[in-house]
C-alpha positions as CSV (number, residue, x, y, z in Angstrom):
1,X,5.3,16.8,23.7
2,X,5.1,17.7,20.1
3,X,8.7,18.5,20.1
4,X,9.7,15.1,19.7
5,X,8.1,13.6,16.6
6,X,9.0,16.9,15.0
7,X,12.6,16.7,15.7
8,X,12.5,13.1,14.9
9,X,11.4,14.3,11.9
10,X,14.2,16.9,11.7
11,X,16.5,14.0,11.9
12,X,15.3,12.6,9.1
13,X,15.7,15.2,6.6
14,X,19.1,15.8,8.0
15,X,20.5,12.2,7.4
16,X,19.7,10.0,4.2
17,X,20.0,6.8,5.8
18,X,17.8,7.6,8.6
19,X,15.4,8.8,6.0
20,X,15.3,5.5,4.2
21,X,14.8,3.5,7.0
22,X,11.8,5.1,7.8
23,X,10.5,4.5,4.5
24,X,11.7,1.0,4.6
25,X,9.8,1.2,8.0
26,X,6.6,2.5,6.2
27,X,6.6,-0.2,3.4
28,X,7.1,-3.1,5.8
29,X,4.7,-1.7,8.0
30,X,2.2,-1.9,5.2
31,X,3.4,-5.6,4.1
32,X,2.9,-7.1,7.5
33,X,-0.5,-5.6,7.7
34,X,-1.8,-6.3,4.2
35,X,-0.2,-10.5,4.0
36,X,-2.8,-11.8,6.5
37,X,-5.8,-10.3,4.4
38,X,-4.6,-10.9,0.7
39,X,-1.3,-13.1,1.3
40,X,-0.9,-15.8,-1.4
41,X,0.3,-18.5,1.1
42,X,-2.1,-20.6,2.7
43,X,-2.6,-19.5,6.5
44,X,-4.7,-21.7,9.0
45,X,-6.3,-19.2,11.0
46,X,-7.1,-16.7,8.2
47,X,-10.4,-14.4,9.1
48,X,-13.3,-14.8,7.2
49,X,-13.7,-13.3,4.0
50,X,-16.8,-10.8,5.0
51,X,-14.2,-9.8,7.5
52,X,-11.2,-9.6,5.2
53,X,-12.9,-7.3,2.8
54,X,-13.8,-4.9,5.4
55,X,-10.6,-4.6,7.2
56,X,-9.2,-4.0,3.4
57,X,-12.1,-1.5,2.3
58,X,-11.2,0.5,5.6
59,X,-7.6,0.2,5.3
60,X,-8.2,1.5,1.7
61,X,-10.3,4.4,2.7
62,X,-8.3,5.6,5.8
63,X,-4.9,5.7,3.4
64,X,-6.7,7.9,0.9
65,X,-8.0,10.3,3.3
66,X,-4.9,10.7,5.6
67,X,-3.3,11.8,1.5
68,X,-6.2,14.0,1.3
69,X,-5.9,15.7,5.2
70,X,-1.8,16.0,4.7
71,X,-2.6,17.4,1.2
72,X,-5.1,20.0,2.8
73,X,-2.9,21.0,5.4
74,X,-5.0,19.3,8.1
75,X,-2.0,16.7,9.9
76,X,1.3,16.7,9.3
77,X,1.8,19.1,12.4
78,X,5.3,21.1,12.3
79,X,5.5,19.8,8.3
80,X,4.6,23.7,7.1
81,X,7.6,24.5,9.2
82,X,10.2,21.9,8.1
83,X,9.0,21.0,3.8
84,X,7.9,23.4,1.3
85,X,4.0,23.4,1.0
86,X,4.7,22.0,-2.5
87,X,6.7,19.3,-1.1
88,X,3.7,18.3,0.8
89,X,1.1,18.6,-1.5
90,X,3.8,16.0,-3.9
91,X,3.8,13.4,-1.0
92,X,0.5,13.6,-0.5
93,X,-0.2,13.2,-4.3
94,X,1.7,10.2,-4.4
95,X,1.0,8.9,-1.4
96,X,-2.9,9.2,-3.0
97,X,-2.3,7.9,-6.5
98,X,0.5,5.8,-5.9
99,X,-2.1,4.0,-3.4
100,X,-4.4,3.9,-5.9
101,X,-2.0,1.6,-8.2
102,X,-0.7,-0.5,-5.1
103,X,-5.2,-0.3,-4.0
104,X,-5.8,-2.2,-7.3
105,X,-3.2,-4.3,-6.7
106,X,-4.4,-5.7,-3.4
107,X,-8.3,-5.7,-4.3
108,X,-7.8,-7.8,-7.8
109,X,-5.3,-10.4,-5.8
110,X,-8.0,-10.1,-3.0
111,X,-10.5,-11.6,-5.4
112,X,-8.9,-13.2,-7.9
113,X,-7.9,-15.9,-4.8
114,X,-11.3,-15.9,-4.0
115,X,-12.2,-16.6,-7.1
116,X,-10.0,-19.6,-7.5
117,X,-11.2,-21.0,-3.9
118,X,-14.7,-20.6,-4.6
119,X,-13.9,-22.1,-8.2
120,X,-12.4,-25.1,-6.4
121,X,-15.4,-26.0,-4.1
122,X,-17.8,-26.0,-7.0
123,X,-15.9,-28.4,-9.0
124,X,-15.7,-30.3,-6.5
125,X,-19.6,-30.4,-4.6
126,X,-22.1,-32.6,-6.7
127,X,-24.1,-30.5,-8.7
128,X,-26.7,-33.6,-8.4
129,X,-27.1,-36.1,-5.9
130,X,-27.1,-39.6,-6.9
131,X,-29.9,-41.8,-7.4
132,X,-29.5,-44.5,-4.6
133,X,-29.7,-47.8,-6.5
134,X,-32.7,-49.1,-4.3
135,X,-34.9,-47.0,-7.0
136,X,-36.0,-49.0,-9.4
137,X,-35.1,-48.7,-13.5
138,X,-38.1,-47.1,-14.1
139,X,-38.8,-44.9,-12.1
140,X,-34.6,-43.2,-12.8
């Protein structure tokens, strides 16, 4: 059974083109997944924002520590047999710090647009009500 990703893998490193496309596989992965929680277009049925930050702090989390377990050797599977330890250990650098970068990315457009919605809703609530003009002068 664990023949198959590893041979898939094999594939991979044999041709350039298959390689990219699963990179290009990877990064579109990630876009589809991140543009409902931090997508700049307005979207009807968005989630909450209490639930918006915690699908992002886990997504966050779980990237860093899959870098971490590839790094330490944990997962990865036949990759001792097919890369260079140091080959791993680089991908798993980048895949950690380059995260980072594309982490800080997300979380400041994250709230930056929160920011701006919030903003908008107190500029536009009353910050006080009204006196009804059934009050008389002097007592306003």
């Amino acid at each position: 059974m664990d023949a198959v990703p590893h041979a898939l893998f094999a594939q991979t490193l044999r041709y350039p083109l298959l390689h990219e496309a699963l990179h290009m596989h990877f990064l579109l992965a990630g876009c589809l997944f991140m543009w409902p929680l931090v997508g700049l277009d307005p979207v009807g049925s968005r989630s909450s924002i209490r639930v918006r930050i915690g699908v992002l702090l886990l997504a966050l989390g779980s990237h860093a520590a899959l870098a971490k377990l590839i790094y330490a050797g944990w997962l990865g599977g036949g990759l001792a047999h097919t890369l260079p330890a140091g080959d791993i250990h680089l991908g798993a650098q980048l895949m950690y710090y380059g995260g980072d970068v594309i982490d800080l990315a997300l979380v400041v457009t994250f709230f930056a647009q929160w920011y701006v919605r919030a903003g908008r809703t107190l500029t536009q609530a009353p910050r006080v009500p009204p006196i009804p003009r059934s009050v008389p002068e002097h007592v306003r």
